[in-house]
Structures are given as structure tokens and as C-alpha cells.
N, C-alpha and C positions, 0 to 999 in steps of 0.2 A: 637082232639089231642092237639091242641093250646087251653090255658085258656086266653087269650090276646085278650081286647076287646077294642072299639075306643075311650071308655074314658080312660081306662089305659096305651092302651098302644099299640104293633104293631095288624094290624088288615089286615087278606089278602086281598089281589086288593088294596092294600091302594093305593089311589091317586096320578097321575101323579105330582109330585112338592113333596109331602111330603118325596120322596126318598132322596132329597136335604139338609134335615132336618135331616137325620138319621147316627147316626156312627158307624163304623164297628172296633170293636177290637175282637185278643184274645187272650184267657189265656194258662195259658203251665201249665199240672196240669201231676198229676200222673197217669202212663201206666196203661193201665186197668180202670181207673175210668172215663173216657171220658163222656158215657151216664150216669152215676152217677150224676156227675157236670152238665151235660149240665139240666135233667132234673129236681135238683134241682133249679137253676136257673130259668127255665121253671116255674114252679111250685111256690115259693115263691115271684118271684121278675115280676110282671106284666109287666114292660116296657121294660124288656127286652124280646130278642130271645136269644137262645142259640144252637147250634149245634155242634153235631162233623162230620169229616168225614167220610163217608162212603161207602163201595162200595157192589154193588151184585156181587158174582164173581160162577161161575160152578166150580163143585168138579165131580170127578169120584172116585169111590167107586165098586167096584167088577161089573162092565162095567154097575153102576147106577150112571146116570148124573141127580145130583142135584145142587140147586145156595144156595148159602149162603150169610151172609153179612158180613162184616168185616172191621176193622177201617180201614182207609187209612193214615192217619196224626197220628199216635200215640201221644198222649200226649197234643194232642191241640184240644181244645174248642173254636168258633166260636161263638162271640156276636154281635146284633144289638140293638141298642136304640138310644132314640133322642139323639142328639149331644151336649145336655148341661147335659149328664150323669154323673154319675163321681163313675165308676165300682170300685175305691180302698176302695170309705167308701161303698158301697152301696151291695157289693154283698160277699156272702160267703168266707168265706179262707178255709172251709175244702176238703182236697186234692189239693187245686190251691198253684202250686208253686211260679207263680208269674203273671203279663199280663206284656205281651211284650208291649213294649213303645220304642220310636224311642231315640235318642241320646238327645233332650230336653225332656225328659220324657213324651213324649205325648202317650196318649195308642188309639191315633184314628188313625184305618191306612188310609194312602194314597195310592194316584197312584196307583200301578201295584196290590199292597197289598190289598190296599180297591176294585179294581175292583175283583180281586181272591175270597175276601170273598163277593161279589156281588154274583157271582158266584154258588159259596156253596148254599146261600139262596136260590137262585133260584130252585133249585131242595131239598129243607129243609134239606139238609146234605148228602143224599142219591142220591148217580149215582149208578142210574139202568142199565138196560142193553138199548143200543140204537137200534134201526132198523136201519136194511142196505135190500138190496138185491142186487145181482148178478147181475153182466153186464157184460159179458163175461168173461175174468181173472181177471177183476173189482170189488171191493166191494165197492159199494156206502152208504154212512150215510145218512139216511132221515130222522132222530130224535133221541135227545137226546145227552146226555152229549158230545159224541165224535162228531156228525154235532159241537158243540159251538165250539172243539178244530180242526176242518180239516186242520187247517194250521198249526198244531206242532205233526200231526201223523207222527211217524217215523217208526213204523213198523205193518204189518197187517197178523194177525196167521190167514188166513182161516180156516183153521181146528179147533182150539182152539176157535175159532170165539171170538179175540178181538183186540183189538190194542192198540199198545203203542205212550202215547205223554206224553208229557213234561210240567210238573207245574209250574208254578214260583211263592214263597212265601218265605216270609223274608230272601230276596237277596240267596237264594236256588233254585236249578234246581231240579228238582223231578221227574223223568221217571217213570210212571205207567201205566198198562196195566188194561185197563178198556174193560167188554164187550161187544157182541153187536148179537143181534139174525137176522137172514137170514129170511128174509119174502117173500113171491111170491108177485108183485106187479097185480095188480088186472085192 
């Protein structure tokens, strides 16, 4: 899926230390175009990654349960490359409205920002559903997106099998309900 190789540019398992080296911005483009932009990027521009958000989420349909995917962040695209990048000459303008930059104009995020799109990466844009199972009136996470969030679950739909927690990206609180499948623990 990735054309990103280690002379270009990001390479998966890359090496403990080179995450040090690497900067996280990203762009606010237009609704709807997300995987457009992201996979242009992908595709032309070797040292970059690109991602948008995503989520698996279940749909019921005439008592047929199927998951689907569907953006989570509308309008934002998710970039990593080395941190002597410089995404305003280097990367596309079509559909990007602009890359968010902090108040000195800087477009690498920090703090809370750079760890959230740590984050993203980690799962390549897309929150799957997590495992849990059952411990009495209990739902327990034992992988996946919602174990990373168990200290900003705020609410658990057993039945709906998901829960809701709390995002935080560009000084925004963002309550979303991500899901999670019931497993028999073996």
C-alpha cells in the first residue's frame, strides 16, 4: 500500500531514534477530498506519509449489521516526514486550503498535537474496531484504538458495542464514539 522506501523516505518498523527526526503536520483541505489529497501525496511525494481520519463504524440496515468506514476529522489530512521538510513549496495546493501552523507560523505540531497525530499513524489513519470482552456488567478493552484512550472513555453502549472518548486536537475537545467487538476470552 505504501510506495515509501528507506532511501526516500518513511519506511515501516523504522528505527527506534529516527521517530526523533520526523515531523508531524496537517492540512485542512476540502470536505470530501480527504483520501484524494492524502493519496496524492502518497503517491507523488516519497518522504512524505499522509493520512486522513478514519473510523470502522456498524450500520443496521433491515436487521443486517454491516461496518463501514467513514472520515472522522472532516477536512483534515494528517502528514509525517523528516523535520527539515517544508510542506508550503513541496507538496500539492489542489483541494488543500491551507496547513495549519501555530501563531509563529510553524506547520510542525507540538505537544498534545504532535502526540494525537503520533497517534493516527499508528493505526495508518484507520480505528478499527477494538476487542473487549465481558466481565460481568464490565466491558473490558484488550486492543486497539479504545485500550490507547481508557482514561478519556466517557460512555460504554453495550448493546451498540462502542464507546465514547474524548480527542484533543488544535486546542479542540472532540467526543467520538468509536467501536469495539465482544470476544470470548479463551
Amino acid at each position: 500500500m505504501d510506495v515509501f522506501t528507506r532511501e526516500k523516505g518513511w519506511q515501516p518498523g523504522a528505527e527506534e531514534g529516527e521517530e526523533d527526526q520526523m515531523a508531524y503536520g496537517c492540512l485542512f483541505c476540502m470536505t470530501g477530498s480527504e483520501e484524494q489529497v492524502a493519496a496524492r501525496i502518497r503517491d507523488g511525494y516519497p518522504a512524505y506519509r499522509a493520512v486522513s481520519l478514519r473510523k470502522m463504524r456498524y450500520r443496521t440496515s433491515h436487521g443486517q449489521r454491516t461496518s463501514e468506514v467513514v472520515q472522522l476529522l472532516p477536512s483534515y489530512v494528517f502528514l509525517k516526514a523528516p523535520a527539515e521538510a517544508n510542506p508550503f513549496r513541496e507538496l500539492p495546493k489542489n483541494d488543500v486550503i491551507r496547513i495549519l501552523t501555530t501563531g509563529d507560523g510553524e506547520w510542525r505540531l507540538r505537544d498534545g498535537d504532535r502526540r494525537f497525530a503520533q497517534w493516527v499513524f499508528r493505526y495508518d489513519g484507520l480505528l478499527d474496531f477494538s476487542k473487549a470482552y465481558r466481565e460481568g456488567e464490565r466491558i473490558r478493552i484488550i486492543s486497539g484504538p479504545l485500550k490507547d484512550m481508557e482514561g478519556k472513555i466517557l460512555r460504554v453502549d453495550k448493546r451498540g458495542r462502542s464507546g465514547q472518548v474524548t480527542l484533543e486536537f488544535n486546542g479542540r475537545t472532540i467526543p467520538i464514539w468509536l467501536g469495539f467487538e465482544l470476544i470470548d476470552l479463551v
